[in-house]
PLY file of the C-alpha trace (Angstrom):
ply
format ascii 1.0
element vertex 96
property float x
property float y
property float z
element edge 95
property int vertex1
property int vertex2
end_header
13.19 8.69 -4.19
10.55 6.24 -5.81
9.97 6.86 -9.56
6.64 8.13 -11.06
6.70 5.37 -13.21
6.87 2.79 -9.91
4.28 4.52 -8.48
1.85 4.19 -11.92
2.89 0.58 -12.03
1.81 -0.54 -8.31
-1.37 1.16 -8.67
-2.00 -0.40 -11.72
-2.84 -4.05 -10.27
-6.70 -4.57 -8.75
-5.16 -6.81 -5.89
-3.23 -4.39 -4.98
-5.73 -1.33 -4.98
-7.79 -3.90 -3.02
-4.95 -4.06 -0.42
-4.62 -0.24 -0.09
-8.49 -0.06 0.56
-8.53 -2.50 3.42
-5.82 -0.39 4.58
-7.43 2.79 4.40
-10.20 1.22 6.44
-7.49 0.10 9.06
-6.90 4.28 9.85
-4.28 4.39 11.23
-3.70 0.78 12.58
-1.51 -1.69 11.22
-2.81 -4.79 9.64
-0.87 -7.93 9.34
0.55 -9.54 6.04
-1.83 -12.93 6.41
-5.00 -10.72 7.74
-4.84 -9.07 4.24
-4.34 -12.66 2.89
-7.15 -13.97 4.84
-9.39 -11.01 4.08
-8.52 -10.71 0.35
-9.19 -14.43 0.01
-5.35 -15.06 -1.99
-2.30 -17.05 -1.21
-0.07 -15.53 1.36
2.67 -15.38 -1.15
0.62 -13.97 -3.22
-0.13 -10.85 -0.95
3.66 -10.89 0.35
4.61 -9.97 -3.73
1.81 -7.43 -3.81
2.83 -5.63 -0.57
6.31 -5.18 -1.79
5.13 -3.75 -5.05
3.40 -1.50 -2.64
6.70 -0.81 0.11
9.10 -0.38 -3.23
6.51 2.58 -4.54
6.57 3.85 -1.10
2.53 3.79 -0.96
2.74 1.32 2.18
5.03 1.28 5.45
6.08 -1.56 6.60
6.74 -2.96 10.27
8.55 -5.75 11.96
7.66 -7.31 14.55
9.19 -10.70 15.63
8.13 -12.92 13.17
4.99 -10.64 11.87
5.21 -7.87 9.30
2.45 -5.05 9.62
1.69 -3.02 7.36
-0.05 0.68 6.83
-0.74 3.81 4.19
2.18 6.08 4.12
0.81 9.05 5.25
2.48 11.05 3.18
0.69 10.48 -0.03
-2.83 8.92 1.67
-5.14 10.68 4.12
-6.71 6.90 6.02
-10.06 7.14 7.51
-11.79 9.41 5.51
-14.71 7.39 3.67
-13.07 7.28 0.36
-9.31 6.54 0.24
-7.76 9.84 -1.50
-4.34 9.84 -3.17
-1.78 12.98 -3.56
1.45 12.44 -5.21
3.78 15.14 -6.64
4.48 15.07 -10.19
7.62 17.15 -11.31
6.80 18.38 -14.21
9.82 18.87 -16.42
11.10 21.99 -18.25
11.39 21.88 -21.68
0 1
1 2
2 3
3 4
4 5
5 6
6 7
7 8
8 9
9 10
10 11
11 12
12 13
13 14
14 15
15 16
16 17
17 18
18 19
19 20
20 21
21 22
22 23
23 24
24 25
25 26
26 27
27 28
28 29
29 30
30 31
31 32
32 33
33 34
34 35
35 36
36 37
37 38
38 39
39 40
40 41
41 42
42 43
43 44
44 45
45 46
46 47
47 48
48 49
49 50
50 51
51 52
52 53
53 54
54 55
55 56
56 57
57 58
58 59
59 60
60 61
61 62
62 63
63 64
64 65
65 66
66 67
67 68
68 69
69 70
70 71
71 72
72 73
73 74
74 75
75 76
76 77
77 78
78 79
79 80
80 81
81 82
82 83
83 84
84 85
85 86
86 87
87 88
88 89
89 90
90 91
91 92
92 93
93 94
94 95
């Protein structure tokens, strides 16, 4: 299970808010590791570190393919192709 604290800590980065928009207005498609690159105007190695801030939090899936790496929302905690990108994570709240 990802921390809290992880989760805080991706989010907390404008490139990387900037990532999870473009994938929000993906839906439900996957978009490839240099498309964001392209599209976001940085380094490929510069998105690569970004979207595994992202996969460690758990806010992005990742996919293989050959040589390519796609990448979407995790459904779990994002609802894609809505017109704003809205965010649900579970906070245990502790006793005490």
């Amino acid at each position: 299970m990802v921390s809290t604290e992880a989760t805080f800590q991706a989010l907390a980065n404008q490139t990387r808010l900037e990532i999870l928009k473009l994938l929000g207005r993906a839906g439900e498609s996957s978009v490839y590791s240099s498309i964001i690159a392209l599209t976001l105007g940085i380094r490929p190695s510069v998105a690569s570190h970004h979207l595994v801030k992202l996969t460690e939090a758990g806010l992005v899936l990742r996919k293989k393919s050959g040589n390519h790496i796609f990448y979407t929302l995790n459904p779990r905690y994002f609802y894609p192709g809505e017109k704003d990108l809205r965010f649900e994570l579970e906070i245990p709240l502790k006793e005490g």
